[in-house]
C-alpha positions as a Python dict, from the first residue, in 0.01 Angstrom:
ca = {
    (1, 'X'): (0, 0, 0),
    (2, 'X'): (-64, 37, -365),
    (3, 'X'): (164, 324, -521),
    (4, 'X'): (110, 565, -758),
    (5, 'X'): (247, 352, -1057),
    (6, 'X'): (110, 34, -977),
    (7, 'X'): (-113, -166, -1235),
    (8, 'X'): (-518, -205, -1049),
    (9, 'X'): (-584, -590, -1011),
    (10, 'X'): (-965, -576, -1051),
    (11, 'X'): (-1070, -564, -692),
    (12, 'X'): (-871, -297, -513),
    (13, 'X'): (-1044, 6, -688),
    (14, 'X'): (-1444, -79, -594),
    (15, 'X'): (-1449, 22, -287),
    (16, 'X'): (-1269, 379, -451),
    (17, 'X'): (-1531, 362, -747),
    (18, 'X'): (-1842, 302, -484),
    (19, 'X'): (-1683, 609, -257),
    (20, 'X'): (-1688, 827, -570),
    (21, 'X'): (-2043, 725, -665),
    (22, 'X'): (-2116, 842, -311),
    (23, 'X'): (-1949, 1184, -313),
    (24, 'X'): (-2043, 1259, -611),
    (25, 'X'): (-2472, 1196, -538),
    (26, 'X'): (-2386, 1416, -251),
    (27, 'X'): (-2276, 1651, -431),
    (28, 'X'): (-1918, 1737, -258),
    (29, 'X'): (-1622, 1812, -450),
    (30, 'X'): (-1280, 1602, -379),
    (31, 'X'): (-1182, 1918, -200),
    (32, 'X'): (-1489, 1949, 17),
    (33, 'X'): (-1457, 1546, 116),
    (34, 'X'): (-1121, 1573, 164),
    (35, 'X'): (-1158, 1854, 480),
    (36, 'X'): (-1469, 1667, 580),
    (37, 'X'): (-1205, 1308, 646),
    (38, 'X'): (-893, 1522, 763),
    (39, 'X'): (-699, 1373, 424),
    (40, 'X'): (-569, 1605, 70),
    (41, 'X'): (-757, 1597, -222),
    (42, 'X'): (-454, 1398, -371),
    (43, 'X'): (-527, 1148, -117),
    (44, 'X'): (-906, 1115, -229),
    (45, 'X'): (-855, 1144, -593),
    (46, 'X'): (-605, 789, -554),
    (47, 'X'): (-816, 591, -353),
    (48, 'X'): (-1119, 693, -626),
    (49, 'X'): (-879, 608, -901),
    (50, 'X'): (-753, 282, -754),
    (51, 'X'): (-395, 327, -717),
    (52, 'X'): (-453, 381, -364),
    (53, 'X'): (-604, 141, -133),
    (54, 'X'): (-841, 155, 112),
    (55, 'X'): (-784, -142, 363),
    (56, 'X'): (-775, 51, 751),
    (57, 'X'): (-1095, -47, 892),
    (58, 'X'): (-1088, 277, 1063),
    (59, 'X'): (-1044, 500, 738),
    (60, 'X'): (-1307, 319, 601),
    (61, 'X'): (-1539, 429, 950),
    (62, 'X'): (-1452, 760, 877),
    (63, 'X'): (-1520, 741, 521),
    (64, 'X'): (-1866, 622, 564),
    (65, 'X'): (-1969, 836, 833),
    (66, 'X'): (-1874, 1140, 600),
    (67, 'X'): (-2084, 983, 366),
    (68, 'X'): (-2377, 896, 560),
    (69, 'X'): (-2351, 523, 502),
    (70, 'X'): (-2347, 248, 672),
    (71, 'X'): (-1901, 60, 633),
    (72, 'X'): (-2099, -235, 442),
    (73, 'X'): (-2190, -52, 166),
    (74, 'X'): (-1786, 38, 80),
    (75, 'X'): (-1768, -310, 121),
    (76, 'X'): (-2020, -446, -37),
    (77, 'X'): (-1954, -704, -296),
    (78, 'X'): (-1603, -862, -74),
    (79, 'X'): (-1654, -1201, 112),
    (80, 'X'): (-1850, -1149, 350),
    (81, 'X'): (-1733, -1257, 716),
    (82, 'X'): (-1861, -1570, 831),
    (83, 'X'): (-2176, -1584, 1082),
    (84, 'X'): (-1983, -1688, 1415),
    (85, 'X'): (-2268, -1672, 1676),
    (86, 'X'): (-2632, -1548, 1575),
    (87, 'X'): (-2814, -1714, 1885),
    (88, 'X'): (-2569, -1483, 2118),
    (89, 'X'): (-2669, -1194, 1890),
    (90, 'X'): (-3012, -1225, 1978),
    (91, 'X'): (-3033, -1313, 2338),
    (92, 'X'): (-2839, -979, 2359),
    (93, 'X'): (-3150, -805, 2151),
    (94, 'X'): (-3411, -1009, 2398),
    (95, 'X'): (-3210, -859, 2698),
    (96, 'X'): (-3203, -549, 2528),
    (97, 'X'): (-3561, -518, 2446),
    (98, 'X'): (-3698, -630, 2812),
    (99, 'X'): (-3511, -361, 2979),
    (100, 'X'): (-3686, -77, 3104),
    (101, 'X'): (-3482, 82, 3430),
    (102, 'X'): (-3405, 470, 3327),
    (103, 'X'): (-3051, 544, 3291),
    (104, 'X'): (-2840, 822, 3373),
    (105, 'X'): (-2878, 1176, 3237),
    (106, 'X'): (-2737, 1299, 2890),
    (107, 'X'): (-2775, 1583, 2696),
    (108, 'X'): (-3017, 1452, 2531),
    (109, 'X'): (-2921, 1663, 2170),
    (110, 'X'): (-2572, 1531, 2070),
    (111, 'X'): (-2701, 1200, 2167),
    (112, 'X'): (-2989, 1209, 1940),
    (113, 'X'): (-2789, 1334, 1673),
    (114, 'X'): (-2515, 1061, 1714),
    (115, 'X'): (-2807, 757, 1761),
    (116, 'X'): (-2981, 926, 1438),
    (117, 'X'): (-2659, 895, 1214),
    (118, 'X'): (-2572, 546, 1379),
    (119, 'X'): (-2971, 431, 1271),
    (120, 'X'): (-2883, 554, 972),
    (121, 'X'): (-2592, 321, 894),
    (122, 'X'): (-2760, 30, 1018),
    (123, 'X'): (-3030, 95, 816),
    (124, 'X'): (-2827, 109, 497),
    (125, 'X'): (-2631, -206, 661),
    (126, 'X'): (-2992, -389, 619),
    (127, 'X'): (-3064, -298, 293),
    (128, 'X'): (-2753, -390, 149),
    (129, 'X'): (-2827, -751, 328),
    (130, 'X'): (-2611, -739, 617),
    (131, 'X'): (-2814, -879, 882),
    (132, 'X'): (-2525, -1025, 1130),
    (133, 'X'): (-2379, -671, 1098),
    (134, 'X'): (-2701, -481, 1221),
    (135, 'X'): (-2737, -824, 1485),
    (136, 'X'): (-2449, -663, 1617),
    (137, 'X'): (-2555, -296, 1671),
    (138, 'X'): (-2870, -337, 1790),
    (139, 'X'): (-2822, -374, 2145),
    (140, 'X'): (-2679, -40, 2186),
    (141, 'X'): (-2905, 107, 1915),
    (142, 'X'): (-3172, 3, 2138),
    (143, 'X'): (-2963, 80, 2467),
    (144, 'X'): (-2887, 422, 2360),
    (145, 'X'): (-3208, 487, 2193),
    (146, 'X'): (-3406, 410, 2537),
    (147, 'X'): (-3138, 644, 2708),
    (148, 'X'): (-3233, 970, 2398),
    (149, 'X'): (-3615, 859, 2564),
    (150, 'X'): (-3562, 932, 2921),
    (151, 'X'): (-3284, 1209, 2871),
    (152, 'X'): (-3556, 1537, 2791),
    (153, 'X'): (-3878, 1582, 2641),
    (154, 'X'): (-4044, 1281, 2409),
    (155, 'X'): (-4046, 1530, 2115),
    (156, 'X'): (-4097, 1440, 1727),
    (157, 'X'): (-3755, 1362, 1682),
    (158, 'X'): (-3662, 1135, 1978),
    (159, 'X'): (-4045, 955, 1890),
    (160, 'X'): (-3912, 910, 1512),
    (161, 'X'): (-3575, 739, 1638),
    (162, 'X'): (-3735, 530, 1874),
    (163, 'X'): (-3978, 365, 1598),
    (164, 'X'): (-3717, 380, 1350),
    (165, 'X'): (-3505, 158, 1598),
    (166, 'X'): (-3753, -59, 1690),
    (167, 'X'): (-3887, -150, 1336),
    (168, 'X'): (-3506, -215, 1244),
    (169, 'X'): (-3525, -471, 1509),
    (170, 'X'): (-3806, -656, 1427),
    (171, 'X'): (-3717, -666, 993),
    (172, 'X'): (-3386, -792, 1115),
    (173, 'X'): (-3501, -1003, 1338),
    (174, 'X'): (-3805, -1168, 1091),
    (175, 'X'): (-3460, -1232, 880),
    (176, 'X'): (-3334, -1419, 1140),
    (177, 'X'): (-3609, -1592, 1202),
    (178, 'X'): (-3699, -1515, 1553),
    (179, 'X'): (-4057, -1391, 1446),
    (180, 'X'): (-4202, -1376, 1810),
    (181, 'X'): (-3975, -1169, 1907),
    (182, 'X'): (-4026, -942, 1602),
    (183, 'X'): (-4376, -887, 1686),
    (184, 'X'): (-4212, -762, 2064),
    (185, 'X'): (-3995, -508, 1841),
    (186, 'X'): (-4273, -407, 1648),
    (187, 'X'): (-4520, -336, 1857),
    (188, 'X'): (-4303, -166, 2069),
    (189, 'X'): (-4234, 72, 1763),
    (190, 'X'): (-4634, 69, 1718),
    (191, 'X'): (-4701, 180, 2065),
    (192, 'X'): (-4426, 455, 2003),
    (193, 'X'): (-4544, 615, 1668),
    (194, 'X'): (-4941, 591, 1804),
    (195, 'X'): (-4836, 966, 1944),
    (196, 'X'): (-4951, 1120, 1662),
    (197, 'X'): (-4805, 1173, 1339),
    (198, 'X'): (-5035, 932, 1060),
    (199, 'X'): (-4722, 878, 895),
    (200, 'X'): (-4524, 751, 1167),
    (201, 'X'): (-4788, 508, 1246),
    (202, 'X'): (-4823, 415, 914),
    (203, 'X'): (-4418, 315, 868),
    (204, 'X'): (-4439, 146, 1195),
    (205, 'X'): (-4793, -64, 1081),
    (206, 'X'): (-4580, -147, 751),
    (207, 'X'): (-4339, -357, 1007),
    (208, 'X'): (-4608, -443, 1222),
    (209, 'X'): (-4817, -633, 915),
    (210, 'X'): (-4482, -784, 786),
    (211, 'X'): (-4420, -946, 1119),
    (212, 'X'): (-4765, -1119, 1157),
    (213, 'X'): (-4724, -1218, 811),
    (214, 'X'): (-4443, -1385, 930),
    (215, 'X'): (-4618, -1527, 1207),
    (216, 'X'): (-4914, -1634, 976),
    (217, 'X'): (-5132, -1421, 1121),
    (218, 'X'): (-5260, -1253, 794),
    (219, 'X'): (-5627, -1126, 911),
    (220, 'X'): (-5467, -942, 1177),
    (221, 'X'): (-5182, -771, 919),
    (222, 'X'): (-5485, -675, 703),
    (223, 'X'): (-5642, -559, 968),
    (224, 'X'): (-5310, -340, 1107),
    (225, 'X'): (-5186, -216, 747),
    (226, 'X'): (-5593, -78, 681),
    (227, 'X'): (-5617, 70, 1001),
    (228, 'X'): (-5316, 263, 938),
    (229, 'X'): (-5421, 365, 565),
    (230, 'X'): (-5738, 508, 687),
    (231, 'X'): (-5498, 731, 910),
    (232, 'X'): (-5320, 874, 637),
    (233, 'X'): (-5563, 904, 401),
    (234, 'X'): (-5629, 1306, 473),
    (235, 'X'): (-5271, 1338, 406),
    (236, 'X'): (-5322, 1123, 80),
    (237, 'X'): (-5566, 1263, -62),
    (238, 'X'): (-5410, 1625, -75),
    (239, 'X'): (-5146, 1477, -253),
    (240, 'X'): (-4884, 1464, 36),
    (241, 'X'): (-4593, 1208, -123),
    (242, 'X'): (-4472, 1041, 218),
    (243, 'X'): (-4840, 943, 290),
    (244, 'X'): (-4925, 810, -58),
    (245, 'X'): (-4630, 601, -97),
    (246, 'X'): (-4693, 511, 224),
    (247, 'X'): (-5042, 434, 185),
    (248, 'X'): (-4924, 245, -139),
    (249, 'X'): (-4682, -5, 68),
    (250, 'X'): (-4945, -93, 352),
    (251, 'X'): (-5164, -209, 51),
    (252, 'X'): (-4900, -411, -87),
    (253, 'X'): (-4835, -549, 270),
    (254, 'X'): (-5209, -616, 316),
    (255, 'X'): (-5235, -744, -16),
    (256, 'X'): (-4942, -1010, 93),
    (257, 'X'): (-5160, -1073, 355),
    (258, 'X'): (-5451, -1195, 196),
    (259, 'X'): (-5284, -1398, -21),
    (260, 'X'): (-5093, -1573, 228),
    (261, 'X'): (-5472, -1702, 378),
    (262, 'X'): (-5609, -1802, 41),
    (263, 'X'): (-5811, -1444, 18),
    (264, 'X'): (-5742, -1423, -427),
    (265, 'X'): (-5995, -1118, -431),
    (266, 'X'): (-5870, -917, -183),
    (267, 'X'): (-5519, -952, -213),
    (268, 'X'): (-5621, -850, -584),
    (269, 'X'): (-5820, -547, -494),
    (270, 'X'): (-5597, -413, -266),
    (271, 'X'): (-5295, -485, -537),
    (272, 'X'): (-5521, -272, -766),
    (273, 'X'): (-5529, -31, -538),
    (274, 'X'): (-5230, 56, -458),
    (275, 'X'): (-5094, 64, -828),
    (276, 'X'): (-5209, 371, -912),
    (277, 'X'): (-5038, 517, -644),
    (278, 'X'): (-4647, 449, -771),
    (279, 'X'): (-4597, 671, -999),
    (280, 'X'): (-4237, 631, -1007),
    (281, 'X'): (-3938, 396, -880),
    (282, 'X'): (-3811, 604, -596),
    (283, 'X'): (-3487, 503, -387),
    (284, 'X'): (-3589, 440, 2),
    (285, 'X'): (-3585, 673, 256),
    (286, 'X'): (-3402, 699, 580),
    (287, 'X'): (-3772, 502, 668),
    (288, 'X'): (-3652, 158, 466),
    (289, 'X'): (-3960, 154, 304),
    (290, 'X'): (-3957, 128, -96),
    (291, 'X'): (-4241, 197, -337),
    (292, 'X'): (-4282, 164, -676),
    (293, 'X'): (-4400, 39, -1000),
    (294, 'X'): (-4158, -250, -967),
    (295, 'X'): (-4280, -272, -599),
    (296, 'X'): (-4630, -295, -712),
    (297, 'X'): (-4504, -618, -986),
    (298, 'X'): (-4302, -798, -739),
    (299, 'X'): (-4585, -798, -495),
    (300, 'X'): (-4852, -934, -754),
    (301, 'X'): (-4580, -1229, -827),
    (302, 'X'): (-4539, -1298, -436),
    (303, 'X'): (-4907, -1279, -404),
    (304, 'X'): (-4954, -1536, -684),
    (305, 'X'): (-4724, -1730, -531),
    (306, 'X'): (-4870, -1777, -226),
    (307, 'X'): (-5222, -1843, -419),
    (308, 'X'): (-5070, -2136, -591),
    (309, 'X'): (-5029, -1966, -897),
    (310, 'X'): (-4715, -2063, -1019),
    (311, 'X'): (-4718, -1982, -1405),
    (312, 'X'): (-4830, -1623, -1314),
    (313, 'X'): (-4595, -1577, -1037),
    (314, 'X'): (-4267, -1679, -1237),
    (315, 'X'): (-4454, -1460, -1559),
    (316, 'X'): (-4443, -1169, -1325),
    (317, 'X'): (-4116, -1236, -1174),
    (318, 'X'): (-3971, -1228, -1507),
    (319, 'X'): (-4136, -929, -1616),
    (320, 'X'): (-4024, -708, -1329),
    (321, 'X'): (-3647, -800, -1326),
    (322, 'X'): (-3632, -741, -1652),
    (323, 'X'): (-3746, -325, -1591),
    (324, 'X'): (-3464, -69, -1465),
    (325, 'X'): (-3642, -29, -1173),
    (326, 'X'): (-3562, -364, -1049),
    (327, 'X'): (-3148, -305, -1048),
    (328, 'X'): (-3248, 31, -864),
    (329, 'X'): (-3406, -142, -524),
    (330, 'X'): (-3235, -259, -241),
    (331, 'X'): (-2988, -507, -267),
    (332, 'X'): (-3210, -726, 67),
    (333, 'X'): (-3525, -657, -157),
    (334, 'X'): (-3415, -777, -487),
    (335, 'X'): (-3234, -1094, -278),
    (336, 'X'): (-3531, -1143, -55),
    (337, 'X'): (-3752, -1193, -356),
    (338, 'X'): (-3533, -1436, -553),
    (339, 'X'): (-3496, -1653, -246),
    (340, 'X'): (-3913, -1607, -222),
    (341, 'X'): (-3973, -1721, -600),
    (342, 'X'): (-3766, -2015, -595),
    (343, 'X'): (-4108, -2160, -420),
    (344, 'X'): (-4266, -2126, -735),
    (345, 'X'): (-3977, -2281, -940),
    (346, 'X'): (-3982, -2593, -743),
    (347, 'X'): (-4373, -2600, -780),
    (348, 'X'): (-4323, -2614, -1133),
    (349, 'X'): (-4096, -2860, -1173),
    (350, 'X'): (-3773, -2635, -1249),
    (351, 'X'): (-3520, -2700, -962),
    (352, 'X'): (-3238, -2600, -1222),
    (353, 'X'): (-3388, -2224, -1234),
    (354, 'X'): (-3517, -2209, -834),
    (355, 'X'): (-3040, -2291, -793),
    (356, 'X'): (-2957, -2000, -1050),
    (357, 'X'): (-3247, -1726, -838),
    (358, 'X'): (-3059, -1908, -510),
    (359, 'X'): (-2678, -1780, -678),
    (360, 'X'): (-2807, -1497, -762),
    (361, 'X'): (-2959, -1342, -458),
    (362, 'X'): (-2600, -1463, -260),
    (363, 'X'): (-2409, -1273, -513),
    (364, 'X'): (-2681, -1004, -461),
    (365, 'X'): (-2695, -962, -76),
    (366, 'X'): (-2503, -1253, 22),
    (367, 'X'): (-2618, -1218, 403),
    (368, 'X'): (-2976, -1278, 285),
    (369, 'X'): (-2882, -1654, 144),
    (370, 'X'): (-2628, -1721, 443),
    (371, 'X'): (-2855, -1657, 749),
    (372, 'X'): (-3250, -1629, 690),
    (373, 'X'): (-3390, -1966, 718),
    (374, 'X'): (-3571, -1912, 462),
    (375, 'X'): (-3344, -1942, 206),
    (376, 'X'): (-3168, -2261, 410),
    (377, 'X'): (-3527, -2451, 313),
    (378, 'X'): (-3527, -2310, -17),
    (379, 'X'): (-3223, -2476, -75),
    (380, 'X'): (-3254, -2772, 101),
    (381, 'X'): (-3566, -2817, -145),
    (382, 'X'): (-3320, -2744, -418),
    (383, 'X'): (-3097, -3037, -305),
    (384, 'X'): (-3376, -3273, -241),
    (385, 'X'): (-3543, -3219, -633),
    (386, 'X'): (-3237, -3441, -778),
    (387, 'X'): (-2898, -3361, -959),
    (388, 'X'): (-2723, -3016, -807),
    (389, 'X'): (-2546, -2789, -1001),
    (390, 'X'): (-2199, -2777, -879),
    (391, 'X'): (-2204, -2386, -831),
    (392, 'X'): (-2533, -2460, -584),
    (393, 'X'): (-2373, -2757, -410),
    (394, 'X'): (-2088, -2537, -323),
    (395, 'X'): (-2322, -2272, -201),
    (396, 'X'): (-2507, -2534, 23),
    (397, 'X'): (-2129, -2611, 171),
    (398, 'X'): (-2072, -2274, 209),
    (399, 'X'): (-2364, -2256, 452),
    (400, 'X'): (-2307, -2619, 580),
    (401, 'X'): (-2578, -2770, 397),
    (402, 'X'): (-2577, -3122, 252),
    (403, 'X'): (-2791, -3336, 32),
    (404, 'X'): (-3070, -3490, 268),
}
């Protein structure tokens, strides 16, 4: 343990600086946090400071769940734990998802409220890019989550946990690159959120049209993310914020459809579309979904990309990281688009910048580079276009990659 007089190395203190950034958004005192973890103010104020370390994976538990955040993001920025067994992880999500026997009684309140603070650090566990980490909590998310279903009445709250579940599974499970079972997650949250509320359905359909995007089915995404907009738009157009943004992100996700089949004006139009709507770079919700002007810019580069229109693309790409807005998304969004753009790169000849967007999105959310396939075949392409880099090469070991 690090006493009070000791000098900080450099890497003891983040996870006491990130726990202070926390606290302080929160708006809680040292005192206040301190009786929320059973610990003294003196206690806090070290740890923030960095002559203190926190290293007890069960301080750091508590920590985050007075925080409302998912352990990863303390950790966020330490080696990451190596992938051991991802295939086990989702045969255990299959099984999980094709069970349908009701289970014993509950009170179905302090359940809810438990599951709803557990999706909530899973959720924050995904965007921060820690996909074997939610792997691993998703059979009981899903477990428990059925249980909250059959333990009273199928009431707003129990019907919002149940899609926001079972879109968590399929986005996690599109990064892991089971897609067909994705679509089984998402429809299942589809089926759930059709009970109603426009924007329920409408966060679900956002899953929904990323999955068959995934699946290359991009008429029926279109099809899904519209059918959803035309849902919210009474809510939209009296100027209710949760509908417009997200009325603004099934555009961009039909958009991304269109694009992906070759449709140019479409995936334009609906672009257009939807700009107007993002006023402002807002931080996601408990939902996952993000919206913004730097949304709006990353999506026109994607879209370009998959149109074969590499100069724009990279133009675009260049022009959104370089806004404020970019360094305030998710740290799976920003990586997920890096690993996207290095298509681009490669397209135009530029192997040398599609590595550096490949090192960056690992530093970034290191467990997008490390398990989504997609960024194995970006950087097996990488390899392939002639001399590596010796930071990529070491990145390809990392993952156990070598030059075909």
């Amino acid at each position: 343990m690090t006493g009070p007089g000791r000098q900080r190395t450099g890497t003891e203190p983040a996870i006491g600086r990130r726990m202070a950034e926390l606290r302080a958004r929160r708006g809680m005192s040292q005192q206040v946090f301190a009786d929320r973890i059973g610990k003294s103010k003196s206690w806090v104020d070290k740890v923030e400071r960095g002559v203190r370390t926190l290293d007890r994976l069960s301080v750091i538990d508590t920590v985050a769940g007075a925080l409302g955040v998912a352990p990863q993001l303390l950790l966020a920025g330490r080696t990451p734990a190596p992938v051991t067994d991802v295939g086990a992880g989702l045969e255990r999500v299959r099984a999980a998802l094709a069970r349908h026997d009701p289970p014993a009684s509950v009170p179905a309140g302090p359940l809810l409220r438990r599951l709803d603070d557990q999706a909530g650090y899973a959720w924050a566990a995904y965007r921060n890019g820690q996909h074997p980490q939610v792997l691993r909590m998703l059979p009981d998310l899903l477990a428990d989550s059925r249980h909250a279903g059959h333990s009273g009445p199928v009431d707003p709250p129990v019907l919002d946990l149940l899609v926001r579940v079972h879109r968590l599974t399929a986005q996690t499970l599109v990064k892991l690159g089971d897609a067909h079972l994705a679509w089984l997650a998402a429809d299942r949250a589809m089926m759930t959120a059709t009970r109603g509320d426009p924007v329920r359905i409408g966060r679900a359909a956002v899953t929904l049209a990323q999955v068959l995007r995934t699946l290359r089915r991009g008429r029926l995404a279109v099809t899904a993310a519209l059918t959803a907009v035309r849902q919210l738009d009474p809510a939209a157009a009296q100027g209710d914020p949760p509908a417009l943004a997200l009325t603004g992100a099934l555009l961009i996700e039909a958009a991304l459809a269109a694009a992906s089949y070759g449709d140019a004006a479409t995936a334009h139009d609906l672009t257009e579309r939807a700009a107007p709507l993002a006023t402002a770079d807002e931080p996601p919700g408990p939902d996952g979904i993000t919206f913004g002007p730097t949304s709006v810019e990353l999506a026109r580069a994607l879209a370009a990309t998959h149109l074969g229109d590499h100069h724009r693309a990279v133009a675009l790409h260049r022009r959104a990281t370089g806004h404020d807005g970019w360094r305030g998304l998710p740290a799976e969004h920003r990586a997920a688009h890096l690993i996207d753009i290095t298509r681009s790169h490669l397209d135009l000849g530029d192997p040398d910048a599609a590595g550096r967007a490949l090192l960056t999105a690992d530093r970034t959310a290191p467990g997008e580079t490390r398990t989504r396939p997609a960024a194995r075949v970006a950087l097996t392409a990488v390899l392939r276009a002639g001399p590596t880099p010796a930071d990529v090469a070491r990145l390809a070991a990392t993952i156990g990659l070598t030059r075909p």
